[in-house]
VOBA-1610 file (N, C-alpha, C; in pm, whole numbers, padded with zeros to 5 digits, always signed):
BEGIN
Unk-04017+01021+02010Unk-03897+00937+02011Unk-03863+00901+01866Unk-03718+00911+01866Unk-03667+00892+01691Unk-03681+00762+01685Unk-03712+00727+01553Unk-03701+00537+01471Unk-03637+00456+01534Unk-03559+00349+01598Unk-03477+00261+01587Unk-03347+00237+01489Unk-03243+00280+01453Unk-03186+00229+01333Unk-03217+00043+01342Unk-03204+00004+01235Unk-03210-00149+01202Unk-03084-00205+01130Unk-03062-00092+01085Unk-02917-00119+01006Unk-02764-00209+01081Unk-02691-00286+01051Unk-02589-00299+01153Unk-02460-00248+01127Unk-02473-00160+01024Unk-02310-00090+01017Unk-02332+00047+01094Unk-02510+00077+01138Unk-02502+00216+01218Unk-02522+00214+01311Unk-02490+00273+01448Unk-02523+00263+01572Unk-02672+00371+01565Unk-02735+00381+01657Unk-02888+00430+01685Unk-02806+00592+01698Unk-02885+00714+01591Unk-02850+00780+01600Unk-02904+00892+01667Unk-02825+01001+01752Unk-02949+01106+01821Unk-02930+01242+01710Unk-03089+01208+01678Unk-03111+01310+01584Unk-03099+01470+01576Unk-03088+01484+01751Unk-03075+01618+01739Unk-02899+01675+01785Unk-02805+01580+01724Unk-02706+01571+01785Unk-02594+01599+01592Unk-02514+01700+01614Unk-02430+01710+01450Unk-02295+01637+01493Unk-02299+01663+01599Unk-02154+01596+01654Unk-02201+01446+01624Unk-02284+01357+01643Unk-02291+01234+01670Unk-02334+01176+01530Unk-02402+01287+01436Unk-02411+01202+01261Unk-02286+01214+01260Unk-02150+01338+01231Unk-02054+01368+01189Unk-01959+01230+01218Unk-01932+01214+01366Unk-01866+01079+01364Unk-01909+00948+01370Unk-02049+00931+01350Unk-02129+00792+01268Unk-02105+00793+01132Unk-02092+00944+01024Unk-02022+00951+00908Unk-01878+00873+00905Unk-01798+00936+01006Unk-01638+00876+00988Unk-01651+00696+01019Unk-01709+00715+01125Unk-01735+00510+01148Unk-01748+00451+01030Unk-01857+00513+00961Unk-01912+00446+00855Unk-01814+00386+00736Unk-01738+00487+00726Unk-01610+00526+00640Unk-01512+00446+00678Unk-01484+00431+00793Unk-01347+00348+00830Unk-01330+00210+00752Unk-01406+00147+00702Unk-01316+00024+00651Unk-01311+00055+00512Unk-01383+00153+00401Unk-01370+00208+00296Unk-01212+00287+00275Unk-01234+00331+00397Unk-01065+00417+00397Unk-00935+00338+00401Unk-00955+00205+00487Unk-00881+00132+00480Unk-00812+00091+00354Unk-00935+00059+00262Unk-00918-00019+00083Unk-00867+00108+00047Unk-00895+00233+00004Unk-00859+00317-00050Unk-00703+00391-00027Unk-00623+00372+00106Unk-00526+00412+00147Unk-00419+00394+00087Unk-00432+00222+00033Unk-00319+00205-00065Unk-00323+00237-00203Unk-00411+00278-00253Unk-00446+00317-00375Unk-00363+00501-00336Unk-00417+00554-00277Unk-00381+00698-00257Unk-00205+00701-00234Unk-00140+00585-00178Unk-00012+00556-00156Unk+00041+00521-00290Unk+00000+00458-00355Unk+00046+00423-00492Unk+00077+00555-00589Unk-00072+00590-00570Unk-00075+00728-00684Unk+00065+00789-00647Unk+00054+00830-00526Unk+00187+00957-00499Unk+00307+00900-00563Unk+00331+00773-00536Unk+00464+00684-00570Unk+00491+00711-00756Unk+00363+00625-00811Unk+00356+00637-00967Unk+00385+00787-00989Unk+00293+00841-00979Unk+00289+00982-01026Unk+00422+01011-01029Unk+00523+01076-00943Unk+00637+01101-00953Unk+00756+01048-00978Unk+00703+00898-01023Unk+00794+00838-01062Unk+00743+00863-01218Unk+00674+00912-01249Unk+00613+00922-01396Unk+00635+01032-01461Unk+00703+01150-01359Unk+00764+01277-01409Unk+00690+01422-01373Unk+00567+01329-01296Unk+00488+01445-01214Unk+00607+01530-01082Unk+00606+01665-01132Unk+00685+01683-00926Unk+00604+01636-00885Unk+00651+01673-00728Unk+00586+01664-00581Unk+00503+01768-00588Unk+00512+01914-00647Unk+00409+01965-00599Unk+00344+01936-00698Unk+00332+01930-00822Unk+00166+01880-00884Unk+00117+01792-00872Unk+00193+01695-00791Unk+00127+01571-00748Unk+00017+01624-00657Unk+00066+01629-00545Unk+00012+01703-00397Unk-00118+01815-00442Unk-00078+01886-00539Unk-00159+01979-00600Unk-00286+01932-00623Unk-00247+01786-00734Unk-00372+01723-00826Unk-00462+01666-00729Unk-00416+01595-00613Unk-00473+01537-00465Unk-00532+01632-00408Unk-00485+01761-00392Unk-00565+01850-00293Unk-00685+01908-00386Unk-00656+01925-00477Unk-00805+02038-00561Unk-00829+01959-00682Unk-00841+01833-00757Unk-00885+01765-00798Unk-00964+01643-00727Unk-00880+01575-00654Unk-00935+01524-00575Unk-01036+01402-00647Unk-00986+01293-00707Unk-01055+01195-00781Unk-00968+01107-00791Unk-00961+00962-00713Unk-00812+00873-00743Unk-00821+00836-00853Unk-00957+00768-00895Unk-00931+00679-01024Unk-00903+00817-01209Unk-00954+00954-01210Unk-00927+01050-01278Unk-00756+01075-01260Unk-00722+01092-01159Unk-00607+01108-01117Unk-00452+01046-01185Unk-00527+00907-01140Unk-00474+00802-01166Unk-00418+00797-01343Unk-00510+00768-01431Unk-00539+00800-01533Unk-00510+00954-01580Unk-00505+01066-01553Unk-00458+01186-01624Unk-00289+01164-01559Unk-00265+01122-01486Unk-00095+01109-01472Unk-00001+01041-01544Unk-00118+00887-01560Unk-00049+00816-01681Unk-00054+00887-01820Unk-00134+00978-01889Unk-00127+01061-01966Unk-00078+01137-01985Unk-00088+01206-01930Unk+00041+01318-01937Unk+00229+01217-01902Unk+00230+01168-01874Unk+00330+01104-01806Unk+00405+01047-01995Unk+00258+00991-02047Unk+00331+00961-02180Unk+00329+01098-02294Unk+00280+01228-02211Unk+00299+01343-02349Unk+00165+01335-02409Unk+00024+01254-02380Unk-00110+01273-02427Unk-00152+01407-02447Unk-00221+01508-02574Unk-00247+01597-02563Unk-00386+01614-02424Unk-00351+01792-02420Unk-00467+01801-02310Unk-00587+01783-02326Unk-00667+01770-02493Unk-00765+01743-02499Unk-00834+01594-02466Unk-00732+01533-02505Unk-00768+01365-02432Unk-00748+01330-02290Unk-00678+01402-02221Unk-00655+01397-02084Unk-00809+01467-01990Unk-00831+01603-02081Unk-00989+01674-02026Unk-01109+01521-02035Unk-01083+01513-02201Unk-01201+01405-02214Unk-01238+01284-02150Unk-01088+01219-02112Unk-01099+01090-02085Unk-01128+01120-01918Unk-01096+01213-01845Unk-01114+01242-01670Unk-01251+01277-01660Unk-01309+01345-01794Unk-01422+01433-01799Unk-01514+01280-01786Unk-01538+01172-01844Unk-01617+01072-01889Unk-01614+00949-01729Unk-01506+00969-01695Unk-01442+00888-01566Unk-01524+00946-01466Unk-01569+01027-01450Unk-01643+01129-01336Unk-01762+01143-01374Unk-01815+01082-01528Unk-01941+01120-01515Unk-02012+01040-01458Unk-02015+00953-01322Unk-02026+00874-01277Unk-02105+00968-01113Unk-02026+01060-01123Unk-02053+01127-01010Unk-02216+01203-01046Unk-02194+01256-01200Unk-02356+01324-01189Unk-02469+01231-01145Unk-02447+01114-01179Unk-02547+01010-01110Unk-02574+01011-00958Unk-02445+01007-00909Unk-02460+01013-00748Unk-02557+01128-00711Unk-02511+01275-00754Unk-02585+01404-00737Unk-02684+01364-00749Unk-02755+01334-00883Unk-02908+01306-00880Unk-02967+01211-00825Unk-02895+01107-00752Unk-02981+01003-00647Unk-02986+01100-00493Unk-02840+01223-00496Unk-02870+01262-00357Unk-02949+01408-00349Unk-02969+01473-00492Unk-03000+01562-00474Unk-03183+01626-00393Unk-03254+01504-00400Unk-03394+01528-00316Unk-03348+01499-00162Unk-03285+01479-00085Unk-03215+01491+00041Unk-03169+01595+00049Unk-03103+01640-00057Unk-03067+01798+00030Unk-03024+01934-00071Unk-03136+01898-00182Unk-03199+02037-00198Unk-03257+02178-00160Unk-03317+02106+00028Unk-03322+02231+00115Unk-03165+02301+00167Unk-03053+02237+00127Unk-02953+02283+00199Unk-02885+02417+00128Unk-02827+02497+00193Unk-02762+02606+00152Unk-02650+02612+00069Unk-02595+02711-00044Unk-02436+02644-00135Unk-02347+02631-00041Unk-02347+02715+00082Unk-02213+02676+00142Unk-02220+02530+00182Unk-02314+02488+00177Unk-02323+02332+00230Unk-02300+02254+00063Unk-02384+02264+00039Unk-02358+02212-00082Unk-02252+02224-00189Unk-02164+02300-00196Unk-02032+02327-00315Unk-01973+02261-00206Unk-01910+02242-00041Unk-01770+02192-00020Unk-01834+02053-00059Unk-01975+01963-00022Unk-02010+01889-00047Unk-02020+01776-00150Unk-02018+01875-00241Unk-02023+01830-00379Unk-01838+01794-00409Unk-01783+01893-00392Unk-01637+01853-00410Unk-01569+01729-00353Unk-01655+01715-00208Unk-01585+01602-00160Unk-01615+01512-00189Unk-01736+01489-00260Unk-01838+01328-00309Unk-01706+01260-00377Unk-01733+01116-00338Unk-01638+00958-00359Unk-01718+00900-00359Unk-01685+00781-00440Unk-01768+00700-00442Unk-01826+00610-00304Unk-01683+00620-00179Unk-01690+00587-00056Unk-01822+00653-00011Unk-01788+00784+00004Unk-01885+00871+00068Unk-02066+00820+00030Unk-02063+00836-00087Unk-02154+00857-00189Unk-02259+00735-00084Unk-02161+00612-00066Unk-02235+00504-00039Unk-02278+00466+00098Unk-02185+00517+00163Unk-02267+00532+00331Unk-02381+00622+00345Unk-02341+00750+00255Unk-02429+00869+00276Unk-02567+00850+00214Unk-02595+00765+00109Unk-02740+00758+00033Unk-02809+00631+00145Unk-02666+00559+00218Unk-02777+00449+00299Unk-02837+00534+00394Unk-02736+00606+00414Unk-02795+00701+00555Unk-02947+00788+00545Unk-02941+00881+00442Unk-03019+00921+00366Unk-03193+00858+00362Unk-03134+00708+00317Unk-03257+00632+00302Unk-03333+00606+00401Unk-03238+00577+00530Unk-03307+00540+00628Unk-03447+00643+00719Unk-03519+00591+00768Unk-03651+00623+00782Unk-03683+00723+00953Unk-03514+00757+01005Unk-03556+00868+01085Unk-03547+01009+01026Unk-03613+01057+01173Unk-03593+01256+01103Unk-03496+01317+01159Unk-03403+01264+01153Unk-03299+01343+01205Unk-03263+01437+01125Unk-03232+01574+01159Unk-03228+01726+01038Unk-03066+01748+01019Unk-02976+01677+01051Unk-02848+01702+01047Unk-02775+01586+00961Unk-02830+01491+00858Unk-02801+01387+00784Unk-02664+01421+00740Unk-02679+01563+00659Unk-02589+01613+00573Unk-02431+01668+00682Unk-02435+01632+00834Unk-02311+01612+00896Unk-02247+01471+00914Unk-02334+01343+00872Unk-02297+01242+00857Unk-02198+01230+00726Unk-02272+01310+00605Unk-02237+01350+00494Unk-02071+01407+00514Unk-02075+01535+00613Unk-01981+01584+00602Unk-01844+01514+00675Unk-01870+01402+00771Unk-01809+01341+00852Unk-01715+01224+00787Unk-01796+01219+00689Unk-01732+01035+00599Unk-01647+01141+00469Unk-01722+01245+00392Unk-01581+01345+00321Unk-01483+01331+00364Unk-01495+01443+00470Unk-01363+01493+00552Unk-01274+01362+00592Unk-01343+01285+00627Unk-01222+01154+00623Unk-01143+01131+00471Unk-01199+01105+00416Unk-01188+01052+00321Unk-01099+01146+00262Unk-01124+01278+00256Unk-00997+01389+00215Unk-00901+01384+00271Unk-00912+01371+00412Unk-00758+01399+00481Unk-00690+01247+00473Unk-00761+01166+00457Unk-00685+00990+00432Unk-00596+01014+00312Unk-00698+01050+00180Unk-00620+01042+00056Unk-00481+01134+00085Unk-00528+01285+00132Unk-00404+01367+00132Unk-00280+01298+00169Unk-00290+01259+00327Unk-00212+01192+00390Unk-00126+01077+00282Unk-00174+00978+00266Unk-00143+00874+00189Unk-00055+00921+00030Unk-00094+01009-00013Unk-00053+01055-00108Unk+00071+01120-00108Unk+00095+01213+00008Unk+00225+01253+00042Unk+00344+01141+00100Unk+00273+01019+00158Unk+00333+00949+00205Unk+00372+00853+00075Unk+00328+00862-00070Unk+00328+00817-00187Unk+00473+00873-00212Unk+00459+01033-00192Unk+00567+01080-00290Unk+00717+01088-00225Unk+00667+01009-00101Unk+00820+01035+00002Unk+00868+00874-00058Unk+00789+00789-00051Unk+00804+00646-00146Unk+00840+00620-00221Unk+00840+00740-00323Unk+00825+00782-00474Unk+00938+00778-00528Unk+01016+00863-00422Unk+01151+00915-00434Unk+01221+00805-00372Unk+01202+00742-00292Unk+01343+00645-00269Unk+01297+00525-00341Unk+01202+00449-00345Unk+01180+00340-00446Unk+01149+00340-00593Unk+01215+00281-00694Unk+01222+00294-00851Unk+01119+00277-00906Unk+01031+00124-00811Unk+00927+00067-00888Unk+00803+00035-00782Unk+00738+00137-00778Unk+00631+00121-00652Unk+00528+00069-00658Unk+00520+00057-00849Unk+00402-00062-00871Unk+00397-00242-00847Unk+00556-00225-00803Unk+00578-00367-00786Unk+00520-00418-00690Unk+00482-00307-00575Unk+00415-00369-00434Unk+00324-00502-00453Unk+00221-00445-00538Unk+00096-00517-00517Unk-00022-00425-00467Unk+00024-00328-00383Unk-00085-00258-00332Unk-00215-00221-00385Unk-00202-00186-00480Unk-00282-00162-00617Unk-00466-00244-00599Unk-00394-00389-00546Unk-00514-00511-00568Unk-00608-00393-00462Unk-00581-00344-00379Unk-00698-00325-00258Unk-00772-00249-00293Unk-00806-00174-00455Unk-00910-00052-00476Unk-00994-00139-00515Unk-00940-00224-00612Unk-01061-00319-00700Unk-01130-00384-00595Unk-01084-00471-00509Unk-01172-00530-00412Unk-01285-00463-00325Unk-01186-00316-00270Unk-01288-00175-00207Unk-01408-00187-00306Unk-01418-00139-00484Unk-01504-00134-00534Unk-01583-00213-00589Unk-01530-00339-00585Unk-01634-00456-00541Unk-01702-00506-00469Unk-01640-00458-00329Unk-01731-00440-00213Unk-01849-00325-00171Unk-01824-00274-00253Unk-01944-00164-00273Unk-02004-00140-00379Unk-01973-00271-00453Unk-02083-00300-00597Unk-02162-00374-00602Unk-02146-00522-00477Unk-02230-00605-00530Unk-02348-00572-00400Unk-02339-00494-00325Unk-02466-00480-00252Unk-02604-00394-00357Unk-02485-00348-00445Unk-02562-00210-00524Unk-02644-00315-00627Unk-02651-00456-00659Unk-02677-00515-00772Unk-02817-00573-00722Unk-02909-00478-00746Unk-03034-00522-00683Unk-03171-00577-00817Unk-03124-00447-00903Unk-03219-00498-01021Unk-03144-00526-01127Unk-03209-00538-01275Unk-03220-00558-01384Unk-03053-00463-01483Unk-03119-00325-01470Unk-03095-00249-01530Unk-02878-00206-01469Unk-02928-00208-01328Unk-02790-00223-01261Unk-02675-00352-01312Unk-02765-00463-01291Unk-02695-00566-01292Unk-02640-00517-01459Unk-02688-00552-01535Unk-02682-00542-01670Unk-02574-00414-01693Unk-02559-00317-01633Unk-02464-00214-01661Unk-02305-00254-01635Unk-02318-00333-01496Unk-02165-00355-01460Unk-02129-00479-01538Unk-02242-00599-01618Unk-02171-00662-01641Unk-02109-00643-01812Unk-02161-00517-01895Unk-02105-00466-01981Unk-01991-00381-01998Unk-02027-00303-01845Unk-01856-00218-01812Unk-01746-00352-01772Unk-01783-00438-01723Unk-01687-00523-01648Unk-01604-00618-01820Unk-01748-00635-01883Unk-01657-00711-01996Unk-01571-00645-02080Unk-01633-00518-02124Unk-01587-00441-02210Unk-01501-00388-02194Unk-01452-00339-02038Unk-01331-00269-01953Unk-01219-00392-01996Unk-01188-00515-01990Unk-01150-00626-01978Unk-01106-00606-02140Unk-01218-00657-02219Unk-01176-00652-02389Unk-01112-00544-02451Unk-01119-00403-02419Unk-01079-00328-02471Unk-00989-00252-02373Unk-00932-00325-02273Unk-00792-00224-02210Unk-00672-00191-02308Unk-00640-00301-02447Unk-00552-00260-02504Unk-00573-00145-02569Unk-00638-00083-02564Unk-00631+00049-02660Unk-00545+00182-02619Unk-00516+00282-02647Unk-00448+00357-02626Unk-00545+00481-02558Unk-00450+00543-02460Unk-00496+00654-02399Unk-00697+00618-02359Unk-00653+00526-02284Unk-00756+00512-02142Unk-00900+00503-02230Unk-00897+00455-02351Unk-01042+00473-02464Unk-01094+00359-02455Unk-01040+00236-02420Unk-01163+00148-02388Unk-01246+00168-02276Unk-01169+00249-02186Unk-01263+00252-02032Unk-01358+00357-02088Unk-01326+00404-02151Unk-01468+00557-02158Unk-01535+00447-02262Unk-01515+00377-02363Unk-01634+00316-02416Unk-01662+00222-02339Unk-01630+00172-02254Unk-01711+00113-02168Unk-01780+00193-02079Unk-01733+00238-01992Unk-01850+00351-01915Unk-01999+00426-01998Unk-01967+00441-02096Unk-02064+00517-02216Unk-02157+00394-02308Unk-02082+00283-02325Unk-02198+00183-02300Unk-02250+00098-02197Unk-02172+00124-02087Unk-02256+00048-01966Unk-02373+00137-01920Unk-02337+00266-01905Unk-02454+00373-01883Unk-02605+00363-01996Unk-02537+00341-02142Unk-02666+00339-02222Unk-02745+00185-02244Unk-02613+00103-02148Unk-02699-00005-02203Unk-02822-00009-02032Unk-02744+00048-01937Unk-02859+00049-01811Unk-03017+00112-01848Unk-02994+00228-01926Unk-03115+00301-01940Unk-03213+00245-02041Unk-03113+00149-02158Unk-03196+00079-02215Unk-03253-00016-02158Unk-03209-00064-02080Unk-03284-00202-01993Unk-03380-00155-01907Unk-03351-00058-01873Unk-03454+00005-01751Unk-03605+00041-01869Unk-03553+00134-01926Unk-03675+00190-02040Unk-03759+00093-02074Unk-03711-00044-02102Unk-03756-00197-02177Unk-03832-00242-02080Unk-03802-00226-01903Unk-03835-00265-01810Unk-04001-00191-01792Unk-04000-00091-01809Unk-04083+00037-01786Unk-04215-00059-01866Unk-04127-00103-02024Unk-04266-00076-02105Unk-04315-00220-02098Unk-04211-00292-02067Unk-04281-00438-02046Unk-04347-00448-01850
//
């Protein structure tokens, strides 16, 4: 007989069942998708009101696939930023994700590339965070990585959706940032930060990205956020390392 889940965002899962991780994945996801919907509605709106068409909008959503990169290479280009600062600054915004890989990669290193490349493409930070709880938890169920695939696939076809429904927005309203909508990502990713604030080294990272993001937004072409990301990352490993030796 499989474990008990204990958890209360998961229902008791049958382990030998892909259908039943796959839509315990999407459950999981549903109120993440919620926060994120208006963010994906915005983008489409900005973007083409920023001089992006419709199809490179739609384009950048379907095979890029990163709101907050997204977000940020539209406003760039939007003001004429060369492409090398647009690569760099999306390139530094995402390096956020190699972290995720290497917390998920001992889970499913036995898995095959076809599992792993659509996998990897679809990782969010949404995903990222149901899927490592899932992960953690202490049954053997051999189909984890359809829970995995269950909370993606939401999460792709939400943004798509939302995004097209951005650019139909886009076009009849002038100023789509006026909504407000905007507020519901920050809160989404606050709600899936402060469970994450368990030690030392964590705590200490967000509260250097959080100040530094803050002090240095005036700068041009999106460069305080990458020096903040690039010292919140070195100041975590320094604290951790300090942690190690003390």
């Amino acid at each position: 007989m499989c474990n008990e889940l204990t958890t209360t965002d998961l229902d008791p899962i049958d382990v030998h069942s892909r259908r039943s991780e796959f839509w315990q994945g999407v459950k999981a996801t549903f109120p993440l998708v919620v926060g994120a919907a208006p963010f994906g509605l915005i983008f489409g709106a900005v973007a083409v009101n920023g001089g992006l068409s419709s199809q490179t909008t739609a384009a950048m959503s379907a095979f890029v696939f990163a709101g907050s990169a997204q977000f940020v290479a539209a406003g760039l280009m939007a003001t004429s930023a060369g492409i090398g600062i647009i690569i760099l600054t999306t390139f530094v915004i995402n390096l956020r994700h190699a972290l995720y890989a290497v917390s998920l990669a001992p889970h499913m290193k036995r898995l095959p590339q076809y599992w792993l490349l659509p996998l990897g493409f679809w990782l969010t930070d949404e995903s990222y965070l149901v899927t490592i709880e899932r992960y953690n938890r202490t049954d053997s169920s051999p189909y984890k990585h359809w829970f995995f695939f269950g909370s993606a696939i939401f999460m792709y076809i939400n943004w798509q959706f939302w995004t097209l429904v951005g650019l139909r927005a886009g076009q009849a309203i002038p100023n789509p940032q006026a909504w407000g909508l905007d507020f519901a990502l920050p809160v989404t990713f606050i709600g899936m930060l402060v469970p994450a604030l368990r030690n030392r080294p964590v705590i200490a990272s967000a509260l250097v990205a959080g100040a530094l993001s803050v002090a240095l937004h005036g700068l041009p072409n999106q460069l305080g956020l990458m020096i903040a990301v690039l010292l919140a990352v070195s100041t975590g490993v320094f604290v951790e390392r300090r942690s190690k030796v003390t």
